[in-house]
N, C-alpha and C positions, 0 to 999 in steps of 0.2 A: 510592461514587465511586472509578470504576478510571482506573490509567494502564496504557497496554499499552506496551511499547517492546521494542526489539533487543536483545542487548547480547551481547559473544563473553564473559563472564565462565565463570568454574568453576563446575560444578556439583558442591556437596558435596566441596569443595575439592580435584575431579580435574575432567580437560578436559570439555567435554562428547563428543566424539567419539574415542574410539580414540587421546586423544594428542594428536589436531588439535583446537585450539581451533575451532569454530567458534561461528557466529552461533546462539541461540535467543533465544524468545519471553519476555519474563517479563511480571508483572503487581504492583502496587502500590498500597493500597487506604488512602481515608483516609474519615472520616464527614460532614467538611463542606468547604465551601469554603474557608474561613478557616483549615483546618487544615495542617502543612506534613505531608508523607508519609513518617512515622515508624519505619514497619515494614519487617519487610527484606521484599526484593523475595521473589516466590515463580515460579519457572521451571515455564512450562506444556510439559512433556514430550509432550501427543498431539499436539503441531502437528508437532514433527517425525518424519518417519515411518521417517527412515534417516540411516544416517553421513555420510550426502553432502549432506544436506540444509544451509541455510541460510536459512531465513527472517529477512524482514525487512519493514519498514513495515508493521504491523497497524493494522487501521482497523476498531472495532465497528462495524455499521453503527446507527443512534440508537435506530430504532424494533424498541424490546423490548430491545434489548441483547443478542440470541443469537446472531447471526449475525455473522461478520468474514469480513475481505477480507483478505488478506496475498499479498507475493511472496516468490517463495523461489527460490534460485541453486540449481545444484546446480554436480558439479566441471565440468564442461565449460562453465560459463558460460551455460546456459540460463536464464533467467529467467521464470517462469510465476507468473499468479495463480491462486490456489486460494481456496476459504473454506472455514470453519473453523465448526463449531456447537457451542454450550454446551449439554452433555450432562449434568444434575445439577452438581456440582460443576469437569467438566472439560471443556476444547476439544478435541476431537477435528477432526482436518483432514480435508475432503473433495475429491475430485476437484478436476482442473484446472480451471478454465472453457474452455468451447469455443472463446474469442477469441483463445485462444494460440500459434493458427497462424498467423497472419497475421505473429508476429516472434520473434525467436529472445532479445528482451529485452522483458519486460512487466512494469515496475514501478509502486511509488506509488502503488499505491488508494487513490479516494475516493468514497464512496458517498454519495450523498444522504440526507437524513432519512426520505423515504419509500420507500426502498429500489430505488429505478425507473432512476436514471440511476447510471451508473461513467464515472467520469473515469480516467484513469493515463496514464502515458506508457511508449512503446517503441518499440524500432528493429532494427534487422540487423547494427548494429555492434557492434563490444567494447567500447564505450564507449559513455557519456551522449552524446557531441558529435552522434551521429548520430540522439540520439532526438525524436521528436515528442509532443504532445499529443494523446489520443484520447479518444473520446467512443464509451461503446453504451448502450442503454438494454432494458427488458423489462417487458411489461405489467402486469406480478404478483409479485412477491413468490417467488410458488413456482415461477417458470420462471427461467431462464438466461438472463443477458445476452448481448445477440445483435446484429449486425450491427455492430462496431465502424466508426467510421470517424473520418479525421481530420479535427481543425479545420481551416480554411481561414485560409490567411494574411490577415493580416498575423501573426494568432496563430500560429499556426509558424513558426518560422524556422531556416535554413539551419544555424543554430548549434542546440545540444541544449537544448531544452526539456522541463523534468522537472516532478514533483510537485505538480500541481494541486489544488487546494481551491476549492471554492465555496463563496460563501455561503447563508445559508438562503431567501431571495430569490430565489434565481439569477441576479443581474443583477451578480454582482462574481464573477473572478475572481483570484485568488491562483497565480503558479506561479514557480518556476526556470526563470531559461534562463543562455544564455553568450552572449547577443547582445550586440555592444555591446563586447566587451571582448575584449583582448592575450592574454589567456594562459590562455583557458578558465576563468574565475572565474566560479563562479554570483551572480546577482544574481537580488533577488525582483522580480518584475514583474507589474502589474495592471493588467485589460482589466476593462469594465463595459459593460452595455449596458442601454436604458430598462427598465423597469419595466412588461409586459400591463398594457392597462387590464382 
């Protein structure tokens, strides 16, 4: 049982880049549910591929456990997903996804249990405030998600909408937005729809 997360710590009690702290990937492993996550983290080094790098929000995807979804900044503020594949013992990061042209911000993946649908959100701006929620999906496993597109409102709104999750169902969604609110404060917020018979 893994936990993947971000984190700017040291590596090996120097930066991890040239000086600059930046963001890497680490990982934390325990053997049951019941147990608290005892052991020190361990920093997966192939996901980043340079000093400029920044990855953040890794998401395994369920089925098999070898495949992940992450975005990564670099310095100009580009944001792009990539995935990442467990190679023996280590994550190695692979190409961008093709869907990255569509915004110059492409965060928060989330992948379905059967590997078919990506959720994330992105935008054109320098911030969250301009982003939306997107959806692309892909027939197989071994092709590329393709044709993103976004939700339709009422689920998007004018204010930045971030970080979605679905359920295993698919009839509940989970995300961030700053609708609603003074001062750009994220709140979670949750849209559901019936159940295919």
């Amino acid at each position: 049982m893994t936990l993947y997360f971000a984190s700017d710590r040291r590596v090996d009690g120097s930066d991890i880049c040239d000086g600059t702290i930046r963001l890497g990937i680490w990982s934390v492993t325990r053997n049951d549910v019941t147990e608290v996550f005892s052991e020190a983290p361990k920093h997966l080094p192939g996901i980043t591929s340079s000093e400029h790098d920044n990855p953040s929000t890794p998401f395994v995807i369920p089925n098999g456990a070898t495949k992940m979804i992450l975005a990564q900044t670099d310095d100009n503020q580009l944001s792009q997903i990539f995935g990442a594949t467990l190679i023996g013992d280590e994550w190695i990061r692979n190409n961008a996804l093709d869907l990255n042209e569509q915004n110059t911000r492409n965060l928060g993946p989330f992948v379905t249990p059967d590997g078919l649908t990506l959720l994330y959100h992105g935008g054109n701006g320098p911030t969250q405030e301009s982003d939306d929620l997107y959806i692309a999906t892909r027939s197989n496993t071994g092709t590329q998600f393709a044709n993103p597109r976004l939700f339709d409102p009422p689920l998007n709104d004018p204010k930045g909408d971030s970080d979605p999750w679905l359920s295993p169902d698919g009839c509940t969604l989970y995300f961030a937005s700053q609708r609603g609110t003074l001062n750009d404060q994220n709140l979670l917020w949750v849209a559901t729809r019936p159940k295919d018979d």
